[in-house]
Each structure stands twice: as C-alpha cells, then as structure tokens.
N, C-alpha and C positions, 0 to 999 in steps of 0.2 A: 311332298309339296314341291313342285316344281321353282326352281330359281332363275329368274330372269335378267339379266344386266342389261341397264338402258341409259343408255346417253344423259349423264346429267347436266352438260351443258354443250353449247358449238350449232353448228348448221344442221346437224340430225334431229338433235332431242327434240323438237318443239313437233316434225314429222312422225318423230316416232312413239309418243307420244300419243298423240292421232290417231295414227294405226291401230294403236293395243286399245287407247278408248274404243275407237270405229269398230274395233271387236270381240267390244262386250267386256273389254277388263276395268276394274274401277282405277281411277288415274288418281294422282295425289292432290290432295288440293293446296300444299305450301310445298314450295319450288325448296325450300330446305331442309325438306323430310330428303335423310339416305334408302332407308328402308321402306316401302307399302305390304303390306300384311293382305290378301283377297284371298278368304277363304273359301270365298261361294265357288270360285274358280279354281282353286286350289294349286293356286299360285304365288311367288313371293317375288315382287321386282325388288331390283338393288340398281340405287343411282348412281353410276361412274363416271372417270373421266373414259369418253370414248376411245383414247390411248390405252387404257390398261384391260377395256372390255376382253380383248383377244385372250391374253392372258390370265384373265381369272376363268376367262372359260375353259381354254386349255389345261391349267390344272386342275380342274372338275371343279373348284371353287362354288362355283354357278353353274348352272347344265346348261342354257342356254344363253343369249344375248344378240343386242344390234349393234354394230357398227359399221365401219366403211372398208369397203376391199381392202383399200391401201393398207387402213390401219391393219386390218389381221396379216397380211404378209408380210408387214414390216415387223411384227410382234416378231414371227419365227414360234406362235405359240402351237401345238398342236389343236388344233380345234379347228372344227370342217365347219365348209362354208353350205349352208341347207338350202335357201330361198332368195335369191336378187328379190329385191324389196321396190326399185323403181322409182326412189329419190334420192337426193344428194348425189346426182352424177357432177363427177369430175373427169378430168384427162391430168397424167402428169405427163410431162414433155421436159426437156434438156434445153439449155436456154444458154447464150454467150452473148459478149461482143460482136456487132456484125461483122463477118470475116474474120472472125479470128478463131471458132468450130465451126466447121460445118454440117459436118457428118460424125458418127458416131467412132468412128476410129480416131478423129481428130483428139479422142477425151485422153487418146492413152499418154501415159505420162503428164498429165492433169492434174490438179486438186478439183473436184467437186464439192461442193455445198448442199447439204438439201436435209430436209427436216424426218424426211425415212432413209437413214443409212442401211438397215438393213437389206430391204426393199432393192436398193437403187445397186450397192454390190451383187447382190445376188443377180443382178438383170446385166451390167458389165462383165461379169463370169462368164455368167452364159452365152456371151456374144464374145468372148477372146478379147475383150479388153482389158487393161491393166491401167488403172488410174492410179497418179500418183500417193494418193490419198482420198478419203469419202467424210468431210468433215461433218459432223451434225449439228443442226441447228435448230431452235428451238422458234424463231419466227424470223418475218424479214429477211430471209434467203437473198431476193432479187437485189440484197443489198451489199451480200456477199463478194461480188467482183470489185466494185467499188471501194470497198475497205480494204480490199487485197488479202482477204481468208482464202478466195479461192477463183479457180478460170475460168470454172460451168460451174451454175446450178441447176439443180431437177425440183422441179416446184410442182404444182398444181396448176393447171391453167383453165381458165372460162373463154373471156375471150382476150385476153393477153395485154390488158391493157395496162396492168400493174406494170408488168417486163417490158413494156415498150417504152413506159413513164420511167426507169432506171435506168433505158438505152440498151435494154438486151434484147437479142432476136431467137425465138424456140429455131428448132434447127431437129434434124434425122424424123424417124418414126416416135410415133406415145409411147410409153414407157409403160403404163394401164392404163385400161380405161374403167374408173372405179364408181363403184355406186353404192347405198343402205345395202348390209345385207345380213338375213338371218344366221345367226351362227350355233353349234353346239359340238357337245365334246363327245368326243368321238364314242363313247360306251354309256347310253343313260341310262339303264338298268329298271327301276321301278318306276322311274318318270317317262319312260316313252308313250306312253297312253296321252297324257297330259300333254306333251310334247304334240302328238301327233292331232289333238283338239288346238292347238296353238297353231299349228302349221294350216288345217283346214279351215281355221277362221281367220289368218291371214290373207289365204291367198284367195277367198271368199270377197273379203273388202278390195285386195288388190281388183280382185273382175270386175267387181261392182263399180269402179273407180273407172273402169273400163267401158262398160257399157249402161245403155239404158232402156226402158222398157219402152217399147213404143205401140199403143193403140191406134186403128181406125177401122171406119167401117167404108163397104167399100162393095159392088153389085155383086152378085154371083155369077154376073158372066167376066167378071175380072179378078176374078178370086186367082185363077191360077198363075195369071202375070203380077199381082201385088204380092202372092208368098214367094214367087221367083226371086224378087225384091227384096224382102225380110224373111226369109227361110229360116232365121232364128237360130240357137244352139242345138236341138235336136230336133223339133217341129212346129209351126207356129199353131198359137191356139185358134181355131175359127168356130164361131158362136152365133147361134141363129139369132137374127132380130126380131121386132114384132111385125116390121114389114116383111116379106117372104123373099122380097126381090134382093136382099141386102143380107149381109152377115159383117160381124163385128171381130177383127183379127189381132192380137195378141201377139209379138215378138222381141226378145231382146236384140239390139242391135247396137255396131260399135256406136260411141259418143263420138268419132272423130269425125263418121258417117252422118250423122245424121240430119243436117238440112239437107245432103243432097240425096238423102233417100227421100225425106218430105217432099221434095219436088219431082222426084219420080213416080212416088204413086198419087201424087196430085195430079199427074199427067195422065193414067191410068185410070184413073176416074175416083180414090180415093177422098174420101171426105173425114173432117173432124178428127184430125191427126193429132193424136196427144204425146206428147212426152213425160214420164214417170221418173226421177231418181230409183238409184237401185242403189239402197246402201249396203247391204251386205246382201249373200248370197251362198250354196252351197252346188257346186255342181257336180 
C-alpha cells in the first residue's frame, strides 16, 4: 500500500487536499484524524506538519508526500522532488534596513534571520558569502532587525507588504522561487505502480484545471478557419449535423483563452458556443 504525507495543516493542506479528492482519493472527513486507510485505491495518507513532510519521506518513512520546495531543501532530507503541483507559490528574498544591504555581498559578515537556515546557508555558500551567523527562527522573522537577533532576514515574500510595515526593504536577486510539490524517496520498490496511478491522476486534474472543453457548430465552408482556432490537443472532433450545410466541432482549449477564442470564431461564422468543465482527464 502506498503511503502518502499531506499537509495537516498551513497554506497547502486545504489545496492539497483538493487535489487527492479531485483525483479520486477518499479525503477524511475530521480534520483530527492523522491517519486515512483507502483501500479501494490502495493507498494510506498520513497527516503532518508540512515541515517534517520532507523528512519522513527521505527516510522512506512514507514513499511519497506534498509540500513546498522551500520546505524540502531546507529539510536536507534525501527525497526527490517528482511533480510542481502549481500552488502555494511563493518568492523568498533577503530583506534589510533601507541602505544599510544592498546587495548580496553586503550580508558578509552579518547575522541573518530567517525561518530556513538550512536552505538560506547553503544558497550564501554557494555565492562566496560568509555571514556572520544564520539564526533560526521559528516566526516573525521581519521582526528580527528590530530586536537586534539580527541585520538581514530571508523571509517569504507575496507582495512585501509585511517588510515594508517593519520598515525593511528586500534587496539582491530571490533566493527560490518555491511552490506545492510532489515528492518521493528515491527507491519505491513495490509501490511504484501505485505511485505512478498517483502521478497520472494528478497531473490529469492539474490539465483539467487547465483547460476546457469547448463546442460549437459552425458551416462547412468555415470549418477549416474555426479548427485553425481550436486545433485542440491532438485533433478537434467534427460531427455531422442534421442540417448538411453545418457540422458540430469539439476541442479542449486553454481556460485563460477562452473568451477571446469565443469571439474569434463568432467572427468566423460560429454559432452556439458552449463551454464544458473538464475535471479530470488522462492524456
């Protein structure tokens, strides 16, 4: 039986959550169950904090699980990253006093603050800096300078509104740019089948999440500038009507497209344009 680790609480679980229903897995119905048992899918979710998700899947604990970039690089656990999953983006960035870092060399000889020490040394290594120290903190980083723990923090940022209400200014390049993402240990052995039925019914919803189906009917002397239009994933469907002068065509197309495909082949001579949800999908 395949083992799952999923966010038992934070800014993912409520999405990811979503996701595993969206594809077909039974979800819990009390938010204080640790364990769910689905054995029609032959799978076992286990509810964590999404901080230690990395590391139980690293040590095979679990075979698979979600969390967020940041967190698995900051873990340091071995456990590979399978599928970007497409929410919970963040940026982490370095943040100061105005004028007092500016750039990244400024940090050397520094204390830092920030809630991934791991993460955030390993990214000053890499770059030839030497901070004085990398203190961790467990929240309210941007509060860090202020108290005098430290001269930069490396936080999380949306749109910076936190850090600019503390009086700090982000400053150099992101540090990552981190989002959900599937993870698993590196050797699954009799669970890869299972695994790889999980991996295709995610990223089934993720497309579906993506696109939608879209009908209309439309003459046959326009048929080849309307599928120019909606060419669809591999070909669109075209289906005879009961009038002979008309056919009725069939295509997924992107969701971010699609009023301004509706107005193109309304221009075209398309009529009775429908839009379908596509909630899951196998391509």
């Amino acid at each position: 039986m395949l083992k799952i680790a999923v966010p038992n609480k934070g800014s993912l679980s409520a999405q990811a959550a979503s996701l595993l229903t969206s594809a077909g897995y039974q979800g819990r119905r009390d938010p204080r169950d640790l364990v769910l048992a689905d054995p029609r899918n032959n799978v076992e979710f286990f509810f964590l904090r999404p901080r230690d998700i990395a590391v139980y899947v690293g040590e095979g604990t679990v075979d698979a699980g979600i969390t967020g970039r940041d967190l698995l690089l900051d873990s340091a656990a071995p456990a590979v990253e399978h599928l970007a999953l497409g929410f919970g983006g963040s940026t982490f960035r370095f943040a100061a006093t105005p004028g007092e870092v500016t750039d990244l060399a400024g940090i050397d000889g520094r204390r830092v603050a920030t809630s991934y020490p791991v993460l955030v040394s390993r990214y000053l290594a890499d770059h030839g800096v030497a901070a004085a120290s990398v203190v961790r903190l467990d929240g309210a980083v941007e509060s860090a300078i202020q108290l005098g723990v430290a001269d930069v923090v490396a936080d999380v940022v949306s749109t910076g509104t936190t850090l600019r209400a503390a009086g700090l200014e982000v400053f150099g390049d992101p540090i990552l740019t981190s989002e959900a993402v599937l993870i698993r240990r590196r050797e699954l052995g009799d669970e890869v089948g299972a695994f790889e039925i999980l991996v295709r019914r995610i990223q089934g919803v993720l497309v579906a999440q993506q696109y939608v189906l879209m009908d209309y009917d439309v003459p046959i002397s326009a048929v080849e500038r309307a599928v120019s239009i909606t060419p669809g994933l591999e070909s669109p469907t075209v289906s005879p009507l009961h009038n002979s002068m008309w056919v009725a065509v069939r295509a997924m197309v992107p969701r971010a497209d699609t009023n301004a495909l509706m107005d193109q082949l309304y221009d075209v001579g398309a009529r009775a344009i429908l839009i379908t949800e596509v909630h899951a999908c196998r391509l």
